[in-house]
N, CA, C and O atoms as a MOPAC input file, in Angstrom:
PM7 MOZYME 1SCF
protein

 N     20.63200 1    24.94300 1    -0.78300 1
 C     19.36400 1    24.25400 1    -0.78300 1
 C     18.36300 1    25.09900 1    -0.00100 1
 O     18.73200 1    25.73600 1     0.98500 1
 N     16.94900 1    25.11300 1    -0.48000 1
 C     16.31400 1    26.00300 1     0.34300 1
 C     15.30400 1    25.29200 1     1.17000 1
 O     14.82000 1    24.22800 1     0.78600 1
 N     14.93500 1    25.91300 1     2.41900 1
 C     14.23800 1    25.49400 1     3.36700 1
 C     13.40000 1    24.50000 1     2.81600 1
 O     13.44400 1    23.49000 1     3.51800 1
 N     12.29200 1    24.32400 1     1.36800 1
 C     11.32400 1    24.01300 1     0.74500 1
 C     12.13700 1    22.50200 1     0.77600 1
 O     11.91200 1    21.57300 1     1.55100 1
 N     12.89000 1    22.54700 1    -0.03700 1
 C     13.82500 1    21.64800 1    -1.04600 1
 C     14.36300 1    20.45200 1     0.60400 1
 O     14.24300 1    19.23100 1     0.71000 1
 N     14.81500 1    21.25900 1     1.41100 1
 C     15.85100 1    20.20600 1     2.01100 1
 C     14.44100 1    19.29300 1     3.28600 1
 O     14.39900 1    18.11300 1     3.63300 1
 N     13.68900 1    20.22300 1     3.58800 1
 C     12.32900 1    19.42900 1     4.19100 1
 C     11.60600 1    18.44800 1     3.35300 1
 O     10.68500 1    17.72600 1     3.73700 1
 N     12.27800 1    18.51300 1     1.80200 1
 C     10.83900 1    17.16300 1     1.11700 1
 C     12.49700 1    16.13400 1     1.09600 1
 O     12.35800 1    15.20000 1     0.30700 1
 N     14.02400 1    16.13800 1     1.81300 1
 C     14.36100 1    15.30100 1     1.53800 1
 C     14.67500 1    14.18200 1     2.43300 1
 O     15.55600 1    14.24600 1     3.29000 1
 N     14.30300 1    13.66400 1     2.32500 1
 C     14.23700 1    12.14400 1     2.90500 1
 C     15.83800 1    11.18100 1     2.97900 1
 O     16.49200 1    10.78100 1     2.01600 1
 N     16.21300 1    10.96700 1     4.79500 1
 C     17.37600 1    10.20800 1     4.35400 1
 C     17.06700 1     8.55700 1     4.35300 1
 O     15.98700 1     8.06500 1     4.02500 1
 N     18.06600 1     7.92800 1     4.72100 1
 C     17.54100 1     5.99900 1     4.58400 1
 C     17.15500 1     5.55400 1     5.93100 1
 O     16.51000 1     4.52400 1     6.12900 1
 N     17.62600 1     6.47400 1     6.99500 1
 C     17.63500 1     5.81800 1     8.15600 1
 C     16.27000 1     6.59400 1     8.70800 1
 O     15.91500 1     6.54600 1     9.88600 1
 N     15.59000 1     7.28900 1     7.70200 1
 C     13.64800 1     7.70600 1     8.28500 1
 C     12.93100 1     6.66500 1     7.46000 1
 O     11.72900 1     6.77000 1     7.21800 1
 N     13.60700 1     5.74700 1     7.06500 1
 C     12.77300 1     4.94800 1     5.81500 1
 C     12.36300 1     3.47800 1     6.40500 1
 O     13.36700 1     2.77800 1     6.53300 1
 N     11.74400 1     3.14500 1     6.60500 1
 C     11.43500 1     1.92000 1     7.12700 1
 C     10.67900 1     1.14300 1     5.86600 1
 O     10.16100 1     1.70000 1     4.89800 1
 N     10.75400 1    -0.41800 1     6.14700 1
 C     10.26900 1    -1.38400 1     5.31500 1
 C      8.34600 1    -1.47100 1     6.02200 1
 O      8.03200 1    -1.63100 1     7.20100 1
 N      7.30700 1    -1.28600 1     4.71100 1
 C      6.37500 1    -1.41100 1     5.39800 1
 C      5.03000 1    -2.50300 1     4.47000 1
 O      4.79900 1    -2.42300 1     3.26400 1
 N      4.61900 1    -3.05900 1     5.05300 1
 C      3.34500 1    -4.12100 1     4.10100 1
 C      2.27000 1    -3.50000 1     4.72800 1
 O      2.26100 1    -3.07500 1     5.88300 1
 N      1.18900 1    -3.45600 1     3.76100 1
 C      0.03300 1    -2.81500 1     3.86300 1
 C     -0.99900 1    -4.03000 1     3.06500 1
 O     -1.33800 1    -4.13300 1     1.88600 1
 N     -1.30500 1    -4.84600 1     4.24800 1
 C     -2.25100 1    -6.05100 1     3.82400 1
 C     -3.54900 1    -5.63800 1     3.69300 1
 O     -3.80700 1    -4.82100 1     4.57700 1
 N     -4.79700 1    -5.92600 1     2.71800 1
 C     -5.84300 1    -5.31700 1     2.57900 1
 C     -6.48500 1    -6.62800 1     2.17900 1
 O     -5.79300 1    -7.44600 1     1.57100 1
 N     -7.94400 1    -6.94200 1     2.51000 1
 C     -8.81200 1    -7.85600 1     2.26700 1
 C     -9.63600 1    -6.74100 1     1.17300 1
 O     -9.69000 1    -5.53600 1     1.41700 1
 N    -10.15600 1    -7.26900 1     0.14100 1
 C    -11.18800 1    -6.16700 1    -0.51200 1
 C    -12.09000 1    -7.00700 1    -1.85600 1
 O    -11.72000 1    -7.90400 1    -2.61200 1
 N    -13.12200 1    -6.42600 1    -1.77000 1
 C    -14.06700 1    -7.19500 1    -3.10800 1
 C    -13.12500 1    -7.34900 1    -4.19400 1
 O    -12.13900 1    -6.61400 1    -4.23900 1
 N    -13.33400 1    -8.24300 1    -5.08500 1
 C    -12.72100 1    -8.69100 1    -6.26600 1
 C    -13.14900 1    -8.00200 1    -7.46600 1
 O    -13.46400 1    -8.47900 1    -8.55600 1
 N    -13.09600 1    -6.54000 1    -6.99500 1
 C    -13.59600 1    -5.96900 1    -8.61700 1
 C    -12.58900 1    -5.85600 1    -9.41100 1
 O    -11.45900 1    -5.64100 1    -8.97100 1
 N    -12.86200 1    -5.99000 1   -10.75700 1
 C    -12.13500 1    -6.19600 1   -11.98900 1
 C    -10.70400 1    -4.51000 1   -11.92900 1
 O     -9.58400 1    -4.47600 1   -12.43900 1
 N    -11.32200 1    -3.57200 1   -11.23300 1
 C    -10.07000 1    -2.29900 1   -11.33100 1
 C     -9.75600 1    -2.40700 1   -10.05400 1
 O     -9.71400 1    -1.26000 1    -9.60900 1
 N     -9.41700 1    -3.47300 1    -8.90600 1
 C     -9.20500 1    -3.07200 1    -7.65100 1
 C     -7.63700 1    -2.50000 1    -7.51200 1
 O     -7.15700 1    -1.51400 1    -6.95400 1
 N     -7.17500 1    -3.40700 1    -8.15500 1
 C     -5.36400 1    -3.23600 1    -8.59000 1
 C     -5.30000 1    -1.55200 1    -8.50600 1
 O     -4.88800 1    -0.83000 1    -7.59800 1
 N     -5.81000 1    -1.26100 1    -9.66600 1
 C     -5.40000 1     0.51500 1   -10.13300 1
 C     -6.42800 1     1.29600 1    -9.01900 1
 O     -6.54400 1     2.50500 1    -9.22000 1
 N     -7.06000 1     0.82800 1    -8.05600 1
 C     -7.69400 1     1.66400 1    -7.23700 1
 C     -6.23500 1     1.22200 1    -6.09700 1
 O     -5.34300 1     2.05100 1    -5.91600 1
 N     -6.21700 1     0.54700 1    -5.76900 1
 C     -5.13100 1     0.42700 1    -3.90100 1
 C     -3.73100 1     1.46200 1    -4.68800 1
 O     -3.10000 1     2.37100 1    -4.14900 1
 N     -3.58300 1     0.92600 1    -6.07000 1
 C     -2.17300 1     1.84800 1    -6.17100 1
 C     -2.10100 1     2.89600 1    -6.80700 1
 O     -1.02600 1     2.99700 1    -7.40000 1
 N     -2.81400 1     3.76800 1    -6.95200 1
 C     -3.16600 1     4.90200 1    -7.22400 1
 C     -2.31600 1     5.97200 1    -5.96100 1
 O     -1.53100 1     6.90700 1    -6.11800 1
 N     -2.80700 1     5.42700 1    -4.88800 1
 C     -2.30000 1     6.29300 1    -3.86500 1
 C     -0.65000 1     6.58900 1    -3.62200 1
 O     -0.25900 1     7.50800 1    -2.90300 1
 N      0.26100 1     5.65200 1    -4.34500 1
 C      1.17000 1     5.23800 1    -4.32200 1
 C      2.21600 1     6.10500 1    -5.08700 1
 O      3.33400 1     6.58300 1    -4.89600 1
 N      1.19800 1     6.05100 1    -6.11300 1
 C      1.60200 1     7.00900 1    -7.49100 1
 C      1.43700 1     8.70000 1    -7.27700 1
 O      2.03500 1     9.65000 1    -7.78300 1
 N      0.40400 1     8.61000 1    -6.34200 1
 C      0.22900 1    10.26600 1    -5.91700 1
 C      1.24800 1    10.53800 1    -5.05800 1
 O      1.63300 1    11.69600 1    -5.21500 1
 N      1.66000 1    10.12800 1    -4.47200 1
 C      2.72700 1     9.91300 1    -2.94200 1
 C      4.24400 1     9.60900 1    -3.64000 1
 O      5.29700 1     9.71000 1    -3.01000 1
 N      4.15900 1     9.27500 1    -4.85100 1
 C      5.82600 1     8.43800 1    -5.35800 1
 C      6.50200 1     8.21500 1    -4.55300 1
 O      7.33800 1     8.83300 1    -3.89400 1
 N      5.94800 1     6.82600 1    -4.62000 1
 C      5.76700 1     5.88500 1    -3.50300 1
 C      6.02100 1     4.77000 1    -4.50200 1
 O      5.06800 1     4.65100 1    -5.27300 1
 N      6.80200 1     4.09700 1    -4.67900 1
 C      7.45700 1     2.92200 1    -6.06600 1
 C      6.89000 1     0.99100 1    -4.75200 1
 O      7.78700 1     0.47900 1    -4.08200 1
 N      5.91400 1     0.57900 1    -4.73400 1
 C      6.01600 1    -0.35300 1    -4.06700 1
 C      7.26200 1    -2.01000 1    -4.47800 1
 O      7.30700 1    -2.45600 1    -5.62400 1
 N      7.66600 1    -2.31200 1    -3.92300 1
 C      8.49500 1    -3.07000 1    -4.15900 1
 C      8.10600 1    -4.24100 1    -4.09400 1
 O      8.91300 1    -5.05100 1    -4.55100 1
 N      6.81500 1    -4.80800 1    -3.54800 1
 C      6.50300 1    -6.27800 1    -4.06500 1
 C      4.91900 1    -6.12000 1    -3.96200 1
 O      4.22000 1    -5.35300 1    -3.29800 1
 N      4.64400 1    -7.04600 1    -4.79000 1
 C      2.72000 1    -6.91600 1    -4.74100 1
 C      2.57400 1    -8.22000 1    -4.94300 1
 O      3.21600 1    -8.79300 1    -5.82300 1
 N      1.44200 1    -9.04700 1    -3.90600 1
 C      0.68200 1   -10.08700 1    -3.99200 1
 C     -0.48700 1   -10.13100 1    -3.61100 1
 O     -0.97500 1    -9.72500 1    -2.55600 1
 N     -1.21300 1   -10.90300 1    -4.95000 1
 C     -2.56200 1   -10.67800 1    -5.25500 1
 C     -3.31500 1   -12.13600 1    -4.69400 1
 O     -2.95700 1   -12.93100 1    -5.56300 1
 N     -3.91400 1   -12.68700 1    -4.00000 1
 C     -4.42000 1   -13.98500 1    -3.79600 1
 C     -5.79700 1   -13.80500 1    -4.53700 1
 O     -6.52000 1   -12.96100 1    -4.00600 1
 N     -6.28900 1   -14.39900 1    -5.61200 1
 C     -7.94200 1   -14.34400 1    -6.27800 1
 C     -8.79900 1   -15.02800 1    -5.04400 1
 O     -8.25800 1   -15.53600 1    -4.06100 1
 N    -10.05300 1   -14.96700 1    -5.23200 1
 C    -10.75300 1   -15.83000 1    -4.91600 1
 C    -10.15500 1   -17.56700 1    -5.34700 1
 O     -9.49800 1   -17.96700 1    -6.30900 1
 N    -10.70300 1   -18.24600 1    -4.21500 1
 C    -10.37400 1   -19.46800 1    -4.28000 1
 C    -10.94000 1   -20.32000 1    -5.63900 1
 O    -10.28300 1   -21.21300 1    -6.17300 1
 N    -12.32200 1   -19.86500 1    -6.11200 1
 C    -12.63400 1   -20.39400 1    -7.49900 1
 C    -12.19300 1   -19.23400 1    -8.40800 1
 O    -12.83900 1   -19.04900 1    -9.44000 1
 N    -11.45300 1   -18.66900 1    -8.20100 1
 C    -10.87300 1   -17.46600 1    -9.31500 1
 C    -11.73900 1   -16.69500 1   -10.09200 1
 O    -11.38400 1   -15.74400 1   -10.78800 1
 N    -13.21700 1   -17.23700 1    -9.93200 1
 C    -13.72500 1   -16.14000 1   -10.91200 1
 C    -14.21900 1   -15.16500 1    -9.83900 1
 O    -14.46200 1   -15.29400 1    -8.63900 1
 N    -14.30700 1   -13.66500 1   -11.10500 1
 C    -14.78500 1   -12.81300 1   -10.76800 1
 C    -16.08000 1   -12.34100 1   -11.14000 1
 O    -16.13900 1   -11.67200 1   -12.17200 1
 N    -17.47700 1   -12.63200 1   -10.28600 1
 C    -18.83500 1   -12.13100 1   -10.56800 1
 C    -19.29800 1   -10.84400 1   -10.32300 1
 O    -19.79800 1   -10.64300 1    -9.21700 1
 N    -19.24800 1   -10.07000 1   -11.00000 1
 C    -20.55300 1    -8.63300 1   -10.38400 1
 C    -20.75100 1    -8.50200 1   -10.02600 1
 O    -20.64300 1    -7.41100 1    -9.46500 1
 N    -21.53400 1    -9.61800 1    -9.66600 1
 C    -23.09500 1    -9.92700 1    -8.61400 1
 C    -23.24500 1    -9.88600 1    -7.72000 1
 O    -24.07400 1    -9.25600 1    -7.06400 1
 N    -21.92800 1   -11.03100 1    -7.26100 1
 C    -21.33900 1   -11.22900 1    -6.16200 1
 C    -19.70200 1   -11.37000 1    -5.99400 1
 O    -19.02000 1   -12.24800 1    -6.52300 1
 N    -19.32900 1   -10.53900 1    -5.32300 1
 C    -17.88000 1   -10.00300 1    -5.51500 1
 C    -17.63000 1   -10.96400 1    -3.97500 1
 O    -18.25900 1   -10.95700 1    -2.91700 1
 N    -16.59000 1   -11.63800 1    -4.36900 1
 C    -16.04900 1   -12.37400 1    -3.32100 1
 C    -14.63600 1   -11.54500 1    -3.20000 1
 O    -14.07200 1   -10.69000 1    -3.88200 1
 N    -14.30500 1   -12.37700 1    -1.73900 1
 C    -12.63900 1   -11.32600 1    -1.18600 1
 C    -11.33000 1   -11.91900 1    -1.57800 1
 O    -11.01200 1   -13.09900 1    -1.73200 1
 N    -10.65700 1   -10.83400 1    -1.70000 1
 C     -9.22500 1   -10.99800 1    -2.98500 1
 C     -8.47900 1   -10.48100 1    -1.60200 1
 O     -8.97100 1    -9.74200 1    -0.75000 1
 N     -6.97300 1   -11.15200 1    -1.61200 1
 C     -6.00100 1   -10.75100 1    -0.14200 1
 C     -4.95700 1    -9.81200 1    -0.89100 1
 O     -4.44000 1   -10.44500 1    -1.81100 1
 N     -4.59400 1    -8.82700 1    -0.82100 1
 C     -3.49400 1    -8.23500 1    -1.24000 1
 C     -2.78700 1    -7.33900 1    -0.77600 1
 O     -3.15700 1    -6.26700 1    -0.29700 1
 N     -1.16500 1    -7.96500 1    -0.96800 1
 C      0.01600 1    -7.36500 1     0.12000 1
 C      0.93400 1    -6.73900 1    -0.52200 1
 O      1.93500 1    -7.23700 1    -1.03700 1
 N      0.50300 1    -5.24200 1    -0.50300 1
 C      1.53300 1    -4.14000 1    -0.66200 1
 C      3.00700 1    -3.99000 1    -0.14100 1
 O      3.04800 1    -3.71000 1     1.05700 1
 N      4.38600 1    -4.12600 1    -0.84200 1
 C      5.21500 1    -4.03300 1     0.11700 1
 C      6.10100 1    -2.58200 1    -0.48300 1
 O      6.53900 1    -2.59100 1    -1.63300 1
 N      6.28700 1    -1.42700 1     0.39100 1
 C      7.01100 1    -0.41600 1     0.13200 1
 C      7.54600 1    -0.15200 1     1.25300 1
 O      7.26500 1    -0.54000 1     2.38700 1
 N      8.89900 1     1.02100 1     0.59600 1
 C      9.49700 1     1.80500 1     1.69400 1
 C      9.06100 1     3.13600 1     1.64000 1
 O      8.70300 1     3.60200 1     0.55900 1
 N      9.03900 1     4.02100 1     2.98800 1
 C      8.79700 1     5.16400 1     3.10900 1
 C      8.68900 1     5.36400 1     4.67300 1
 O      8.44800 1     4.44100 1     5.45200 1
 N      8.90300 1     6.72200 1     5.05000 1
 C      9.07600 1     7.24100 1     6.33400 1
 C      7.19200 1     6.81300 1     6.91400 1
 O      6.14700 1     6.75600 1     6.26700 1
 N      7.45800 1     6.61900 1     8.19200 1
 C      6.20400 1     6.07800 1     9.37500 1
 C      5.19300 1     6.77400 1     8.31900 1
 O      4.71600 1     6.19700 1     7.34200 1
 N      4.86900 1     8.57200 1     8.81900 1
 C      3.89100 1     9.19300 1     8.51200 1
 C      3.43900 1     9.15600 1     6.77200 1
 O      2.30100 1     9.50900 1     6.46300 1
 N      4.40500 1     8.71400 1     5.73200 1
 C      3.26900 1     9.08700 1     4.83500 1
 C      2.93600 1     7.66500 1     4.76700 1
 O      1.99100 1     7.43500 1     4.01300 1
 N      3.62400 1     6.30100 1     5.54200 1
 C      2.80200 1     5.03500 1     5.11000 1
 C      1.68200 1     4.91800 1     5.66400 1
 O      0.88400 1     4.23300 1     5.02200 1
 N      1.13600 1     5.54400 1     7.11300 1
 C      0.05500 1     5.82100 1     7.34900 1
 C     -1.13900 1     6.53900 1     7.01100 1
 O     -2.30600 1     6.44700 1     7.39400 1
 N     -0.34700 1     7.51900 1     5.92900 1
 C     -1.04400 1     8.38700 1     5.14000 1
 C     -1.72000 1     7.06900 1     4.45100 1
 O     -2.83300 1     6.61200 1     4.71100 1
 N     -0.98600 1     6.68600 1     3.72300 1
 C     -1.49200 1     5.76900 1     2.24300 1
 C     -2.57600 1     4.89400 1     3.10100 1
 O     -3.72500 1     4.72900 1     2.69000 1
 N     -2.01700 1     4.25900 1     4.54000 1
 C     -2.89500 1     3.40600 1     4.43500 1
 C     -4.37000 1     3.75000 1     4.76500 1
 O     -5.31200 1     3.00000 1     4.50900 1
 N     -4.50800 1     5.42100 1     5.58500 1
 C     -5.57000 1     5.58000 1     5.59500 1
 C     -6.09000 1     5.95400 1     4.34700 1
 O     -7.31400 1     5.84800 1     4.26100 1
 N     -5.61600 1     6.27900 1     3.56100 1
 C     -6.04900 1     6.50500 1     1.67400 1
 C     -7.05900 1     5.22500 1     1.55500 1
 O     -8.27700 1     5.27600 1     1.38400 1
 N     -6.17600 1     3.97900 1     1.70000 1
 C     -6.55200 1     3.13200 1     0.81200 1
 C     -7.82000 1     2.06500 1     2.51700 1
 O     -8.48300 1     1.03300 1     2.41000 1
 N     -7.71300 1     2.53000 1     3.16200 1
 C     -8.77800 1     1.78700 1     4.06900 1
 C    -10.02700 1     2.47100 1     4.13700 1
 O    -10.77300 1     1.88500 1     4.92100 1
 N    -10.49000 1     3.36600 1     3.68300 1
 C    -11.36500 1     4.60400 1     3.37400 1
 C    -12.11300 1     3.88000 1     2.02500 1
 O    -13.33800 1     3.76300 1     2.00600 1
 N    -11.10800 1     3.31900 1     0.69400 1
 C    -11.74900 1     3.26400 1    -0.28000 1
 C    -12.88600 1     2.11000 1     0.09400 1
 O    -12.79000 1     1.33400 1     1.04500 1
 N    -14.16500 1     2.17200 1    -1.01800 1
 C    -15.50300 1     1.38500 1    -1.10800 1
 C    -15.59400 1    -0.23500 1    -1.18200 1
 O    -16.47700 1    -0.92000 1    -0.66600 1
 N    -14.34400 1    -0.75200 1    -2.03500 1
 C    -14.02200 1    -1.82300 1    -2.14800 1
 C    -13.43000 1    -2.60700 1    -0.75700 1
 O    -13.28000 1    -3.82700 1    -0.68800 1
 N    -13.27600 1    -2.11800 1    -0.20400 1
 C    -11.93200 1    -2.14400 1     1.01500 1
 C    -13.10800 1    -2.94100 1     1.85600 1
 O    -14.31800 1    -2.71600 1     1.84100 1
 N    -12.32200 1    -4.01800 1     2.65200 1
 C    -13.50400 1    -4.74300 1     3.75600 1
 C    -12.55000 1    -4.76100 1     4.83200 1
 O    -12.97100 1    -4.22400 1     5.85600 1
 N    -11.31300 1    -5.25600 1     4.89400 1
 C    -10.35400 1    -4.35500 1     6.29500 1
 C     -8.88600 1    -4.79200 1     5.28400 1
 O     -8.77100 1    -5.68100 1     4.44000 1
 N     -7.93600 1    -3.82400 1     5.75000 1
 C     -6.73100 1    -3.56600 1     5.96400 1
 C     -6.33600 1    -3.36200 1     7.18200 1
 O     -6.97100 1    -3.15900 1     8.21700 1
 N     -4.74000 1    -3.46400 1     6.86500 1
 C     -3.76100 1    -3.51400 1     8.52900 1
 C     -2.41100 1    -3.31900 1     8.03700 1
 O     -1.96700 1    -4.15100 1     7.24600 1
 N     -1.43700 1    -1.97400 1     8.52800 1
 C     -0.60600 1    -1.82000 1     8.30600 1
 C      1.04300 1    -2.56100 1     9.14200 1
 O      1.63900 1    -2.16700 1    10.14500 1
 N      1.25600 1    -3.38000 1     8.48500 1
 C      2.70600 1    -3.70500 1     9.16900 1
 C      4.20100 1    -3.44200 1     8.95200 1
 O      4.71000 1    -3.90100 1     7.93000 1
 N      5.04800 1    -2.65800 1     9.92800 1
 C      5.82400 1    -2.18900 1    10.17100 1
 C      7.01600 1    -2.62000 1    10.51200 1
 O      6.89500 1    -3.01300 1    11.67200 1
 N      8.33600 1    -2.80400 1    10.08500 1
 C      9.71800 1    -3.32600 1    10.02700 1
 C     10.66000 1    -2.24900 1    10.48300 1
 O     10.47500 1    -1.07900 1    10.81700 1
 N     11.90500 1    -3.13200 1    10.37800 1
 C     13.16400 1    -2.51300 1    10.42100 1
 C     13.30400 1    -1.19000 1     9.59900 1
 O     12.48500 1    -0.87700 1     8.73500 1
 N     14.31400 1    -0.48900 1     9.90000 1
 C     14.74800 1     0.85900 1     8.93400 1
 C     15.03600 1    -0.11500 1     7.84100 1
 O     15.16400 1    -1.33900 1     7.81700 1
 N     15.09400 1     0.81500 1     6.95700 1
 C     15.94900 1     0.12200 1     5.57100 1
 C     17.63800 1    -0.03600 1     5.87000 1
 O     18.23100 1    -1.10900 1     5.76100 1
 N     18.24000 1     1.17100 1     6.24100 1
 C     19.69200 1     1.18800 1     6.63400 1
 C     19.88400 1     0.27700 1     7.75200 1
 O     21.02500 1     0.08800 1     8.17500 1
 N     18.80200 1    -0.35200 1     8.31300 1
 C     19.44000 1    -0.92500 1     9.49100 1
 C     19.79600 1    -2.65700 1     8.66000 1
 O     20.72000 1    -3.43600 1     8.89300 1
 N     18.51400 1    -2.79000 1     7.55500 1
 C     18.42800 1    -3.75800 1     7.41700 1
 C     19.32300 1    -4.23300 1     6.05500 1
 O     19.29400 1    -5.29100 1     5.42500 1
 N     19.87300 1    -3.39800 1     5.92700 1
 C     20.86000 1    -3.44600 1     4.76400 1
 C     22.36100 1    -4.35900 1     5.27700 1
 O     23.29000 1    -4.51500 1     4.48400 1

């Protein structure tokens, strides 16, 4: 294995369980904007919940706030990566990254 190869590999016990909660306007592509970063990173999230606005619609005009909770595994540094990815984007009104057990521990 070469130096390149054995540094991108990742074992279970650098892997921690992590949610990446984000408040953000209700625009119609917000979905494919937060997980975009995910997909650049292959980064497979393992649960997603979307809360709409409380009257569910979505206006233009006025974009009301949508709650949504990212749940993936991956080592500390690139989940901090992502989350500064995705707290940067335009839509974004705050996010907050929360942090768990290893995966191997919690197995």
């Amino acid at each position: 294995m070469t130096s390149a190869t054995s540094s991108s590999v990742t074992s279970s016990a650098d892997l921690l369980r992590h949610r990446l909660v984000v408040e953000a306007d209700a625009h119609p592509n917000l979905m494919l904007r937060l997980l975009e970063p995910f997909a650049i990173h292959n980064v497979q999230p393992t649960r997603v919940r979307l809360d709409a606005p409380e009257d569910e619609r979505l206006d233009p005009t006025a974009l009301a706030a949508m709650r949504v909770e990212i749940g993936f595994t991956a080592p500390v540094e690139l989940a901090e990566r992502l989350w500064a990815r995705v707290d940067v984007m335009v839509p974004v009104r705050t996010s907050h990254l929360v942090s768990s057990a290893s995966v191997e521990a919690a197995a």
